[in-house]
C-alpha positions as CSV (number, residue, x, y, z in Angstrom):
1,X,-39.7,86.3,-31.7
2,X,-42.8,88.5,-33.1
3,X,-43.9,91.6,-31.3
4,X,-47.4,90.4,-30.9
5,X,-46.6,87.2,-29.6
6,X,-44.2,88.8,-27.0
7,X,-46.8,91.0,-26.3
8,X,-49.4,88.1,-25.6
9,X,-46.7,86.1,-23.8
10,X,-46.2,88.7,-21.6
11,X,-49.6,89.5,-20.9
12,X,-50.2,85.5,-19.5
13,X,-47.5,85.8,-18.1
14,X,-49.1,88.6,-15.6
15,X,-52.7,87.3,-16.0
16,X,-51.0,83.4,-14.7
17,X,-48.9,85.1,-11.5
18,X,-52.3,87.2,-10.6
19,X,-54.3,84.1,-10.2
20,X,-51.5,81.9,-9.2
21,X,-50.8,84.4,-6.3
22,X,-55.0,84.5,-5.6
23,X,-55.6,81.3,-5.7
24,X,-52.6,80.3,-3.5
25,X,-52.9,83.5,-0.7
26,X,-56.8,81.6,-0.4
27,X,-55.4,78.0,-0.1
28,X,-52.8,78.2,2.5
29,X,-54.1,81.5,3.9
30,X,-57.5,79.1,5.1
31,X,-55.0,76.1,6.3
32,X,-53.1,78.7,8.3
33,X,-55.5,80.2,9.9
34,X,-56.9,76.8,11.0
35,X,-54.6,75.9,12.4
36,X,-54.3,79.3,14.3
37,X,-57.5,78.6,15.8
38,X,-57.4,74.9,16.5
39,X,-57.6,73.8,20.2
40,X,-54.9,71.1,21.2
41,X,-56.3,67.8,22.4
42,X,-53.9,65.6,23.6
43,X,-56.2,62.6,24.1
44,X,-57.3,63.3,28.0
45,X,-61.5,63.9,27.8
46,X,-61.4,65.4,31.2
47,X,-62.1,69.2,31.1
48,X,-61.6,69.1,27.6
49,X,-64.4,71.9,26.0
50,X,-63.8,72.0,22.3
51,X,-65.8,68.9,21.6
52,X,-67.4,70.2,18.5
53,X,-65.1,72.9,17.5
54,X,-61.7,72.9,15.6
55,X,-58.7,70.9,17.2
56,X,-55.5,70.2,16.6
57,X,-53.8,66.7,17.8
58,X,-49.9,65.7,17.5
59,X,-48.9,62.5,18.2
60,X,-47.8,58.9,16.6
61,X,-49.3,56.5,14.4
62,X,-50.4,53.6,16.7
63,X,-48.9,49.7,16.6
64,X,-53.0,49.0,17.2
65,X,-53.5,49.7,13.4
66,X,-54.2,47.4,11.4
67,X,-51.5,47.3,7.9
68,X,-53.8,46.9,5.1
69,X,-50.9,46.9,1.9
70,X,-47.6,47.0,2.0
71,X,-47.3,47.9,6.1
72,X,-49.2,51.4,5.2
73,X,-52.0,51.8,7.8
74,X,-53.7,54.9,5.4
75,X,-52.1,55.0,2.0
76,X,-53.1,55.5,-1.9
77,X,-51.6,54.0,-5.4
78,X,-50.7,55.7,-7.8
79,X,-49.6,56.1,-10.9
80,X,-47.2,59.0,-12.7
81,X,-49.2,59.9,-15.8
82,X,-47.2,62.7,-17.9
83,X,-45.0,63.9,-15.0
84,X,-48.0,64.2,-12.4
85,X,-48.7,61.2,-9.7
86,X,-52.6,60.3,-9.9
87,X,-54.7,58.3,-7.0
88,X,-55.4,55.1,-8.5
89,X,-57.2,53.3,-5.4
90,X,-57.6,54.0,-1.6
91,X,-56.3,51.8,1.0
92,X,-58.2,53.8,3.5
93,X,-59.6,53.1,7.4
94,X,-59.8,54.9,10.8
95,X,-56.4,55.2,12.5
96,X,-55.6,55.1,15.7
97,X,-53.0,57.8,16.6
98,X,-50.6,58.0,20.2
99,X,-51.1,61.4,22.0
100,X,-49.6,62.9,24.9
101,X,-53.0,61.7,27.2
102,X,-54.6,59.0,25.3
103,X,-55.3,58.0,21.9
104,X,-57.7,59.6,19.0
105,X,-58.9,57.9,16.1
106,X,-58.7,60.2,12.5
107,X,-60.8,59.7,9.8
108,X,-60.1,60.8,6.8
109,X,-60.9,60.5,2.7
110,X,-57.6,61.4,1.4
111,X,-54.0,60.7,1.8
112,X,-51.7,62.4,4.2
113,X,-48.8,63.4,1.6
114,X,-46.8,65.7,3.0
115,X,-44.2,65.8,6.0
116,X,-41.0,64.0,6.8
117,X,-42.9,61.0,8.2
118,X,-44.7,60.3,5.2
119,X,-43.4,57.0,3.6
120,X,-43.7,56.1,-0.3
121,X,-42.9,52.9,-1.5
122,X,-41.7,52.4,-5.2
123,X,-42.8,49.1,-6.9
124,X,-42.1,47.4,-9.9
125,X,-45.3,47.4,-11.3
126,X,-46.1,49.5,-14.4
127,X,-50.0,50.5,-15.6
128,X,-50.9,49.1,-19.3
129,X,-49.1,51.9,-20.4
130,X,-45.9,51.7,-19.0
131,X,-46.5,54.2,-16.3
132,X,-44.5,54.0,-13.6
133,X,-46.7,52.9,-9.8
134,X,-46.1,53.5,-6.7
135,X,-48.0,54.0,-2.6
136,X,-48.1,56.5,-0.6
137,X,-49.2,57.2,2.9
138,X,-48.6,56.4,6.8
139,X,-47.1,53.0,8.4
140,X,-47.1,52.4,11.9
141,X,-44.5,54.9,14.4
142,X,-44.9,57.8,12.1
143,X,-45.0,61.5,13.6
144,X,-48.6,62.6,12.9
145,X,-50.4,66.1,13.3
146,X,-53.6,66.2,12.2
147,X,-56.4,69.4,12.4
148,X,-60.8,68.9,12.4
149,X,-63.4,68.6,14.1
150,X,-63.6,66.1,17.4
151,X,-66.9,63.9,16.8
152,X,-66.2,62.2,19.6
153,X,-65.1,61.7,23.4
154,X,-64.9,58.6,24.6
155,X,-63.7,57.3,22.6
156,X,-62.0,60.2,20.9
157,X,-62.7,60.4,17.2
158,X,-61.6,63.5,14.8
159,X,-62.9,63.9,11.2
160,X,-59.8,65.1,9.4
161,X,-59.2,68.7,7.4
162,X,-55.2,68.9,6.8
163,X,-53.1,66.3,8.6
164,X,-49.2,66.2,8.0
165,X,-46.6,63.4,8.9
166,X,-44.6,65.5,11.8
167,X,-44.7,67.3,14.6
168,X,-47.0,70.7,14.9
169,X,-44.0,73.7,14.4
170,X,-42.8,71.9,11.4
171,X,-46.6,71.6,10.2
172,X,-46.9,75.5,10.6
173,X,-43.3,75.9,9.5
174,X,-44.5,74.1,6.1
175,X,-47.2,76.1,5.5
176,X,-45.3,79.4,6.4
177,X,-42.7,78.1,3.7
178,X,-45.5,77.5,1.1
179,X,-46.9,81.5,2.1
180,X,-43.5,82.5,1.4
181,X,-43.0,80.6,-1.8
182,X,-45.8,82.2,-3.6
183,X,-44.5,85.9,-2.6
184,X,-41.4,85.3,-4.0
185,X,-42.2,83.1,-7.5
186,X,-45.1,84.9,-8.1
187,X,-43.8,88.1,-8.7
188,X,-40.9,86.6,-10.9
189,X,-43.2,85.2,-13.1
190,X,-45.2,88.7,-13.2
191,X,-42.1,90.4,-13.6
192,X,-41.1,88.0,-16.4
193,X,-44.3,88.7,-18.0
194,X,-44.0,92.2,-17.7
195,X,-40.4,92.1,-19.5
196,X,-42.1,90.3,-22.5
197,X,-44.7,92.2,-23.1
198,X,-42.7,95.6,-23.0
199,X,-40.0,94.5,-25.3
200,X,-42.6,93.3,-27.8
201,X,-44.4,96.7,-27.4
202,X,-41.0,98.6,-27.8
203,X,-40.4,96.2,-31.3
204,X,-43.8,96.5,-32.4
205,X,-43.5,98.9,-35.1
206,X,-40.1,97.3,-36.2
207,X,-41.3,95.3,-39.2
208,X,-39.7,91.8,-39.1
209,X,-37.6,90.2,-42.4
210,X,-39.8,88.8,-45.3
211,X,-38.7,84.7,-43.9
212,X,-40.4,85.8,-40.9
213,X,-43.5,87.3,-41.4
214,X,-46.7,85.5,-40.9
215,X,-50.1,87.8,-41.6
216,X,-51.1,88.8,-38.3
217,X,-47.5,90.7,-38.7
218,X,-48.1,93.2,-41.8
Protein backbone atom coordinates (compact mmCIF):
# COMPACT_ATOMS: atom_id res chain seq x y z
CA UNK A 1 0.00 0.00 0.00
CA UNK A 2 1.29 3.70 -0.68
CA UNK A 3 2.80 5.70 2.03
CA UNK A 4 0.40 8.55 1.72
CA UNK A 5 -2.54 6.56 1.72
CA UNK A 6 -1.33 4.75 4.91
CA UNK A 7 -0.67 7.89 6.21
CA UNK A 8 -4.36 9.24 5.43
CA UNK A 9 -5.82 5.85 6.54
CA UNK A 10 -4.27 6.17 9.64
CA UNK A 11 -5.08 9.54 10.26
CA UNK A 12 -9.20 8.61 10.04
CA UNK A 13 -8.53 6.09 11.68
CA UNK A 14 -7.76 8.45 14.84
CA UNK A 15 -9.94 11.30 13.75
CA UNK A 16 -13.20 8.24 13.56
CA UNK A 17 -12.18 6.71 17.33
CA UNK A 18 -12.04 10.55 18.64
CA UNK A 19 -15.49 11.22 17.70
CA UNK A 20 -16.80 7.83 18.01
CA UNK A 21 -15.52 7.87 21.67
CA UNK A 22 -17.20 11.79 22.01
CA UNK A 23 -20.09 11.16 20.62
CA UNK A 24 -20.72 7.89 22.55
CA UNK A 25 -19.25 9.10 26.27
CA UNK A 26 -22.32 12.00 25.52
CA UNK A 27 -25.06 9.41 24.48
CA UNK A 28 -24.91 6.91 27.18
CA UNK A 29 -23.12 9.19 29.69
CA UNK A 30 -26.88 11.34 29.49
CA UNK A 31 -29.01 7.87 29.70
CA UNK A 32 -26.85 6.89 32.65
CA UNK A 33 -27.10 9.60 34.54
CA UNK A 34 -30.92 9.63 34.04
CA UNK A 35 -31.42 7.02 35.24
CA UNK A 36 -29.15 7.85 38.26
CA UNK A 37 -31.48 10.51 39.12
CA UNK A 38 -34.85 8.97 38.39
CA UNK A 39 -37.27 8.55 41.34
CA UNK A 40 -38.96 5.01 41.47
CA UNK A 41 -42.71 5.00 41.13
CA UNK A 42 -44.18 1.92 41.58
CA UNK A 43 -47.79 2.89 40.71
CA UNK A 44 -49.13 3.94 44.42
CA UNK A 45 -49.97 8.04 44.13
CA UNK A 46 -50.07 8.21 47.89
CA UNK A 47 -47.07 10.28 49.20
CA UNK A 48 -45.61 10.05 45.98
CA UNK A 49 -43.57 13.76 45.34
CA UNK A 50 -41.86 13.51 42.04
CA UNK A 51 -44.91 14.29 40.07
CA UNK A 52 -43.20 16.46 37.56
CA UNK A 53 -39.70 15.39 37.84
CA UNK A 54 -37.68 12.34 36.39
CA UNK A 55 -38.91 8.72 37.35
CA UNK A 56 -38.17 5.54 36.82
CA UNK A 57 -40.98 2.55 36.76
CA UNK A 58 -40.33 -1.37 36.35
CA UNK A 59 -42.93 -3.57 35.88
CA UNK A 60 -44.97 -5.71 33.14
CA UNK A 61 -46.69 -5.11 29.98
CA UNK A 62 -50.45 -5.29 30.94
CA UNK A 63 -53.14 -8.05 29.45
CA UNK A 64 -55.52 -4.55 29.36
CA UNK A 65 -53.63 -3.58 26.13
CA UNK A 66 -54.98 -3.64 23.31
CA UNK A 67 -52.79 -5.97 20.32
CA UNK A 68 -52.81 -3.75 17.42
CA UNK A 69 -50.55 -6.21 14.68
CA UNK A 70 -49.33 -9.26 15.04
CA UNK A 71 -50.05 -9.54 19.25
CA UNK A 72 -47.41 -6.39 19.65
CA UNK A 73 -49.11 -3.78 21.93
CA UNK A 74 -46.14 -0.96 20.75
CA UNK A 75 -44.16 -2.20 17.82
CA UNK A 76 -42.54 -0.80 14.33
CA UNK A 77 -41.99 -2.47 10.66
CA UNK A 78 -39.18 -2.53 9.17
CA UNK A 79 -37.34 -3.21 6.59
CA UNK A 80 -33.22 -4.31 6.24
CA UNK A 81 -32.02 -1.86 3.61
CA UNK A 82 -28.06 -2.58 2.90
CA UNK A 83 -27.43 -4.35 6.22
CA UNK A 84 -29.32 -1.69 8.51
CA UNK A 85 -33.12 -2.30 9.76
CA UNK A 86 -35.16 1.02 8.87
CA UNK A 87 -38.77 2.10 10.61
CA UNK A 88 -41.14 1.61 7.89
CA UNK A 89 -44.54 2.41 9.97
CA UNK A 90 -45.58 2.84 13.70
CA UNK A 91 -47.96 0.60 15.30
CA UNK A 92 -47.95 2.92 18.16
CA UNK A 93 -50.58 3.70 21.42
CA UNK A 94 -50.43 4.29 25.17
CA UNK A 95 -49.60 1.20 27.19
CA UNK A 96 -50.69 0.19 30.12
CA UNK A 97 -47.75 -1.29 32.26
CA UNK A 98 -48.10 -3.72 35.80
CA UNK A 99 -46.17 -2.13 38.72
CA UNK A 100 -45.47 -3.22 42.08
CA UNK A 101 -48.62 -0.59 43.43
CA UNK A 102 -50.71 0.01 40.52
CA UNK A 103 -50.49 0.51 37.02
CA UNK A 104 -48.84 3.53 34.71
CA UNK A 105 -49.60 4.30 31.31
CA UNK A 106 -46.17 5.17 28.89
CA UNK A 107 -46.33 7.12 26.06
CA UNK A 108 -43.98 7.06 23.80
CA UNK A 109 -42.92 7.98 19.85
CA UNK A 110 -40.45 5.28 19.30
CA UNK A 111 -39.92 1.72 19.62
CA UNK A 112 -38.65 0.01 22.72
CA UNK A 113 -35.69 -2.15 20.95
CA UNK A 114 -33.60 -3.28 23.33
CA UNK A 115 -33.70 -5.82 26.32
CA UNK A 116 -34.35 -9.58 26.68
CA UNK A 117 -38.18 -8.93 26.60
CA UNK A 118 -38.25 -7.32 23.43
CA UNK A 119 -40.00 -9.63 20.77
CA UNK A 120 -39.28 -9.43 16.86
CA UNK A 121 -41.25 -11.21 14.56
CA UNK A 122 -39.81 -12.26 11.12
CA UNK A 123 -42.31 -12.31 8.11
CA UNK A 124 -42.38 -13.40 4.83
CA UNK A 125 -42.93 -10.35 3.21
CA UNK A 126 -40.20 -8.64 1.10
CA UNK A 127 -40.36 -4.56 0.08
CA UNK A 128 -40.46 -3.97 -3.93
CA UNK A 129 -37.01 -4.58 -3.71
CA UNK A 130 -36.55 -7.66 -2.19
CA UNK A 131 -35.67 -6.47 1.16
CA UNK A 132 -36.20 -8.54 3.78
CA UNK A 133 -39.40 -7.13 6.57
CA UNK A 134 -39.85 -7.67 9.72
CA UNK A 135 -41.70 -6.04 13.50
CA UNK A 136 -40.42 -5.16 16.30
CA UNK A 137 -41.61 -4.14 19.67
CA UNK A 138 -43.56 -5.21 23.03
CA UNK A 139 -46.53 -8.00 23.32
CA UNK A 140 -48.45 -8.41 26.36
CA UNK A 141 -46.31 -10.15 29.85
CA UNK A 142 -43.08 -8.55 28.80
CA UNK A 143 -40.59 -7.23 31.56
CA UNK A 144 -40.66 -3.40 31.09
CA UNK A 145 -38.50 -0.51 32.66
CA UNK A 146 -39.17 2.64 31.33
CA UNK A 147 -37.55 6.34 32.59
CA UNK A 148 -39.53 10.30 32.00
CA UNK A 149 -41.37 12.46 33.20
CA UNK A 150 -44.85 11.55 35.30
CA UNK A 151 -47.75 13.81 33.62
CA UNK A 152 -49.95 12.37 35.62
CA UNK A 153 -51.48 10.90 39.00
CA UNK A 154 -54.50 9.49 38.90
CA UNK A 155 -54.40 8.05 36.66
CA UNK A 156 -50.70 7.66 36.36
CA UNK A 157 -49.32 8.60 32.93
CA UNK A 158 -45.35 8.85 32.04
CA UNK A 159 -44.09 10.46 28.77
CA UNK A 160 -41.24 8.11 27.85
CA UNK A 161 -37.16 9.09 27.45
CA UNK A 162 -35.37 5.41 27.31
CA UNK A 163 -37.49 2.45 28.13
CA UNK A 164 -35.98 -1.22 27.89
CA UNK A 165 -37.73 -4.68 27.91
CA UNK A 166 -36.39 -5.97 31.48
CA UNK A 167 -35.99 -5.40 34.78
CA UNK A 168 -33.99 -2.12 36.12
CA UNK A 169 -30.24 -3.72 37.10
CA UNK A 170 -30.10 -5.35 33.74
CA UNK A 171 -31.29 -1.77 32.22
CA UNK A 172 -28.22 -0.15 34.13
CA UNK A 173 -26.14 -3.27 33.50
CA UNK A 174 -26.80 -2.62 29.58
CA UNK A 175 -25.82 0.66 29.62
CA UNK A 176 -22.69 0.06 31.81
CA UNK A 177 -21.87 -2.62 29.06
CA UNK A 178 -22.35 -0.08 26.19
CA UNK A 179 -19.83 2.59 28.62
CA UNK A 180 -17.50 -0.09 28.61
CA UNK A 181 -17.67 -1.10 25.02
CA UNK A 182 -16.63 2.27 23.76
CA UNK A 183 -13.49 2.32 26.17
CA UNK A 184 -12.28 -0.72 24.85
CA UNK A 185 -13.07 -0.57 20.73
CA UNK A 186 -12.37 2.90 20.72
CA UNK A 187 -8.96 2.85 21.45
CA UNK A 188 -8.31 -0.27 19.11
CA UNK A 189 -9.43 1.51 16.38
CA UNK A 190 -7.16 4.64 17.50
CA UNK A 191 -4.42 2.46 17.99
CA UNK A 192 -5.07 0.82 14.61
CA UNK A 193 -4.95 4.17 13.09
CA UNK A 194 -2.03 5.15 14.77
CA UNK A 195 -0.10 1.92 13.43
CA UNK A 196 -1.13 3.01 9.80
CA UNK A 197 -0.11 6.13 9.76
CA UNK A 198 3.35 5.53 11.30
CA UNK A 199 4.32 2.78 9.01
CA UNK A 200 3.30 4.89 6.06
CA UNK A 201 5.46 7.83 7.61
CA UNK A 202 8.40 5.38 8.16
CA UNK A 203 7.98 4.15 4.15
CA UNK A 204 7.41 7.53 2.92
CA UNK A 205 10.62 8.25 1.44
CA UNK A 206 10.90 4.61 0.02
CA UNK A 207 9.95 5.25 -3.57
CA UNK A 208 7.50 2.44 -4.66
CA UNK A 209 8.20 0.13 -8.17
CA UNK A 210 7.37 1.88 -11.49
CA UNK A 211 3.70 -0.72 -11.72
CA UNK A 212 2.82 1.07 -8.69
CA UNK A 213 3.22 4.45 -8.83
CA UNK A 214 0.41 6.77 -9.37
CA UNK A 215 1.38 10.87 -9.44
CA UNK A 216 0.56 11.91 -6.09
CA UNK A 217 3.65 9.25 -5.35
CA UNK A 218 6.74 10.94 -7.37
Amino acid sequence: MFPRRMMLIGVILVIAAIALFMLGYIIIGEEEDYLKKAVRYDGMAAGFTGHGGSVLIEGKISGRNSTIIHDFVHAAKENNDAGTWRTMERHFQPVIANLAGGEVTLVSEFVCDRGKGKKVLETEERTPNSDPVRFTGLKIGAPITAVGTLTGLSPASLTVKYWYSGSADDYMSAVKSNRNNIYIFCPIIALAGAVFFLFGWKKRNIPNPPWERFPGDY
